[in-house]
C-alpha positions as CSV (number, residue, x, y, z in Angstrom):
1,X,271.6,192.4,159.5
2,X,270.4,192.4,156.2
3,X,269.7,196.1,155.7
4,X,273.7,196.4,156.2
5,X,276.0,197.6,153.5
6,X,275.7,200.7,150.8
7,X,272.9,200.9,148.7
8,X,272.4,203.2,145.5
9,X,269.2,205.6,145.3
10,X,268.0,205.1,142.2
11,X,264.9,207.2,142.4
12,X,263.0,209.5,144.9
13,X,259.3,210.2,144.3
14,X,260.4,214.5,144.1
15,X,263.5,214.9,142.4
16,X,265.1,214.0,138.9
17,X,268.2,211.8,138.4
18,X,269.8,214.9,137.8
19,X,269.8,216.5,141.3
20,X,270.1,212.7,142.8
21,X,273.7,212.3,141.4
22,X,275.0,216.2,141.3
23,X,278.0,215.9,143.9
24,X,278.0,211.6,143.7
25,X,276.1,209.0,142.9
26,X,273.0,209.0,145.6
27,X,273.8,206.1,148.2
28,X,272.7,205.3,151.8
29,X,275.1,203.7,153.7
30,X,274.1,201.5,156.6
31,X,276.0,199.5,159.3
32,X,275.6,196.7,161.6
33,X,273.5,199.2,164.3
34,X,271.2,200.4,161.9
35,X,273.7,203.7,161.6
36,X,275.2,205.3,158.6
37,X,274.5,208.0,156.4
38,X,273.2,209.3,152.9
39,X,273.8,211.7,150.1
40,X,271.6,212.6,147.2
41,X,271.6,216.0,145.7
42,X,273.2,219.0,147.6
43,X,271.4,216.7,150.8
44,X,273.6,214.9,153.4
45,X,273.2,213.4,156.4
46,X,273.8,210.8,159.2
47,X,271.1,208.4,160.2
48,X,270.4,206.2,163.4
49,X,268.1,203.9,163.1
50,X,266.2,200.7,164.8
51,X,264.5,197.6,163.2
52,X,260.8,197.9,163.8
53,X,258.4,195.0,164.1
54,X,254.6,196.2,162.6
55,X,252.1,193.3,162.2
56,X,254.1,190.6,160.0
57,X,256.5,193.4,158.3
58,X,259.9,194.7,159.5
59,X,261.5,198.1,158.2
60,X,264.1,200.0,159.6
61,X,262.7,203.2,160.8
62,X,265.3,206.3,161.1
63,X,265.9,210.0,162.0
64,X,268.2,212.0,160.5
65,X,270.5,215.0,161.2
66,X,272.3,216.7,158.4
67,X,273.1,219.7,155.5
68,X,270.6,220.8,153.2
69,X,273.3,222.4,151.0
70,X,274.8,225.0,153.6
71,X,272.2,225.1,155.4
72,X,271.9,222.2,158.8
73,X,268.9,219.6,158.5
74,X,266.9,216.9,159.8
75,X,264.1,214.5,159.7
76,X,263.0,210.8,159.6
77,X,262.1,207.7,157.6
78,X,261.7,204.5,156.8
79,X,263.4,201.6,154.5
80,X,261.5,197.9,153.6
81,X,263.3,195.7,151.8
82,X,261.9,194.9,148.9
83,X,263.7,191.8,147.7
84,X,267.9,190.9,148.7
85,X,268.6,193.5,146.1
86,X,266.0,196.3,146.8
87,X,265.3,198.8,149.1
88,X,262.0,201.1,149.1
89,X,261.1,203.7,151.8
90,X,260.3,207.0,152.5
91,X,262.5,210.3,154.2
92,X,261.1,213.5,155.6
93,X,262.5,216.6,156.3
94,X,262.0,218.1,159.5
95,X,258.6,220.3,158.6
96,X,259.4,220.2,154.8
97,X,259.5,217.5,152.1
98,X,259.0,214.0,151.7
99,X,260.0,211.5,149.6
100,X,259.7,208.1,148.1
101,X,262.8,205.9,147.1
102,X,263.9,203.0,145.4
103,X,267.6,201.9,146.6
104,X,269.5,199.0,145.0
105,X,272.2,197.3,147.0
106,X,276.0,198.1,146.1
107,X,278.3,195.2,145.2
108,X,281.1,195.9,148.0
Protein backbone atom coordinates (compact mmCIF):
# COMPACT_ATOMS: atom_id res chain seq x y z
CA UNK A 1 0.00 0.00 0.00
CA UNK A 2 1.65 3.05 -0.86
CA UNK A 3 0.36 5.27 1.99
CA UNK A 4 2.43 2.60 4.30
CA UNK A 5 5.43 3.67 6.32
CA UNK A 6 6.16 6.96 8.71
CA UNK A 7 5.84 10.12 7.34
CA UNK A 8 7.11 13.55 8.95
CA UNK A 9 4.47 16.59 9.36
CA UNK A 10 6.15 19.19 8.09
CA UNK A 11 3.40 21.81 8.32
CA UNK A 12 -0.29 22.16 9.53
CA UNK A 13 -2.37 24.99 8.20
CA UNK A 14 -2.96 26.20 12.48
CA UNK A 15 0.08 25.75 14.24
CA UNK A 16 3.90 26.81 14.10
CA UNK A 17 6.82 24.43 13.75
CA UNK A 18 7.32 25.10 17.18
CA UNK A 19 4.27 23.36 18.81
CA UNK A 20 4.56 20.65 15.74
CA UNK A 21 7.98 19.24 17.18
CA UNK A 22 7.59 20.16 21.13
CA UNK A 23 7.73 16.38 22.54
CA UNK A 24 9.23 14.81 18.82
CA UNK A 25 9.41 15.55 15.62
CA UNK A 26 5.54 15.47 14.22
CA UNK A 27 5.07 12.03 12.28
CA UNK A 28 2.10 9.85 11.17
CA UNK A 29 2.75 6.52 11.18
CA UNK A 30 0.73 4.15 8.91
CA UNK A 31 0.72 0.36 8.32
CA UNK A 32 -0.36 -2.16 5.89
CA UNK A 33 -4.34 -1.72 7.08
CA UNK A 34 -4.45 1.78 6.80
CA UNK A 35 -3.75 1.80 10.88
CA UNK A 36 -1.20 3.61 12.91
CA UNK A 37 -0.94 6.71 14.73
CA UNK A 38 0.38 10.40 15.02
CA UNK A 39 2.04 12.93 17.16
CA UNK A 40 2.39 16.60 16.67
CA UNK A 41 2.45 18.99 19.52
CA UNK A 42 1.13 17.94 23.00
CA UNK A 43 -1.58 15.88 20.31
CA UNK A 44 -1.50 12.06 20.05
CA UNK A 45 -3.44 9.58 18.68
CA UNK A 46 -4.22 6.27 16.90
CA UNK A 47 -5.83 6.21 13.55
CA UNK A 48 -7.86 3.55 11.54
CA UNK A 49 -8.37 4.20 8.36
CA UNK A 50 -9.75 2.90 4.73
CA UNK A 51 -8.69 3.71 1.09
CA UNK A 52 -11.48 5.63 -0.48
CA UNK A 53 -12.27 5.79 -4.16
CA UNK A 54 -13.94 9.50 -5.18
CA UNK A 55 -14.25 10.14 -8.97
CA UNK A 56 -10.63 9.44 -10.41
CA UNK A 57 -8.84 10.27 -6.81
CA UNK A 58 -7.98 7.88 -3.90
CA UNK A 59 -7.13 9.27 -0.27
CA UNK A 60 -7.09 7.47 2.77
CA UNK A 61 -9.86 8.71 4.90
CA UNK A 62 -9.48 8.21 8.81
CA UNK A 63 -10.94 8.70 12.37
CA UNK A 64 -9.05 9.13 15.17
CA UNK A 65 -9.06 8.45 18.98
CA UNK A 66 -6.48 10.00 21.18
CA UNK A 67 -4.89 12.77 24.04
CA UNK A 68 -5.09 16.29 23.60
CA UNK A 69 -2.35 16.91 26.23
CA UNK A 70 -4.12 15.19 29.32
CA UNK A 71 -7.04 15.52 28.17
CA UNK A 72 -8.76 12.20 25.80
CA UNK A 73 -9.56 13.21 22.01
CA UNK A 74 -10.90 12.33 18.73
CA UNK A 75 -11.81 13.17 15.21
CA UNK A 76 -11.23 12.42 11.53
CA UNK A 77 -9.40 13.11 8.28
CA UNK A 78 -8.00 12.65 5.28
CA UNK A 79 -4.42 12.12 3.49
CA UNK A 80 -3.75 12.40 -0.73
CA UNK A 81 -0.68 11.64 -1.86
CA UNK A 82 0.83 14.14 -3.38
CA UNK A 83 3.76 12.72 -5.17
CA UNK A 84 5.93 9.21 -3.78
CA UNK A 85 7.37 11.55 -1.31
CA UNK A 86 4.45 13.78 -0.25
CA UNK A 87 1.54 13.57 1.77
CA UNK A 88 -1.22 16.45 2.05
CA UNK A 89 -4.56 16.20 3.95
CA UNK A 90 -6.59 17.41 6.41
CA UNK A 91 -7.46 16.29 10.52
CA UNK A 92 -10.40 17.40 12.58
CA UNK A 93 -11.04 17.32 16.06
CA UNK A 94 -14.06 16.03 17.28
CA UNK A 95 -16.29 19.54 17.31
CA UNK A 96 -13.06 21.63 17.48
CA UNK A 97 -10.18 22.47 15.04
CA UNK A 98 -9.07 21.57 11.71
CA UNK A 99 -6.20 21.44 10.03
CA UNK A 100 -4.22 21.31 6.81
CA UNK A 101 -0.84 19.27 6.51
CA UNK A 102 1.95 18.65 4.35
CA UNK A 103 3.74 15.21 5.41
CA UNK A 104 7.00 13.98 3.75
CA UNK A 105 7.85 10.30 3.83
CA UNK A 106 10.50 8.96 6.34
CA UNK A 107 13.54 7.09 4.95
CA UNK A 108 13.10 3.75 7.17
Amino acid sequence: MKYTGKWRITEMEQWDSDYLDMEVEAYIDIDANCSGGFQFGLVSGQIDGELVKDGGEERLEFTWDGNDEYDPASGSGWLRLKSKDFLEGRIKFHQGDSSDLIAKRMNS
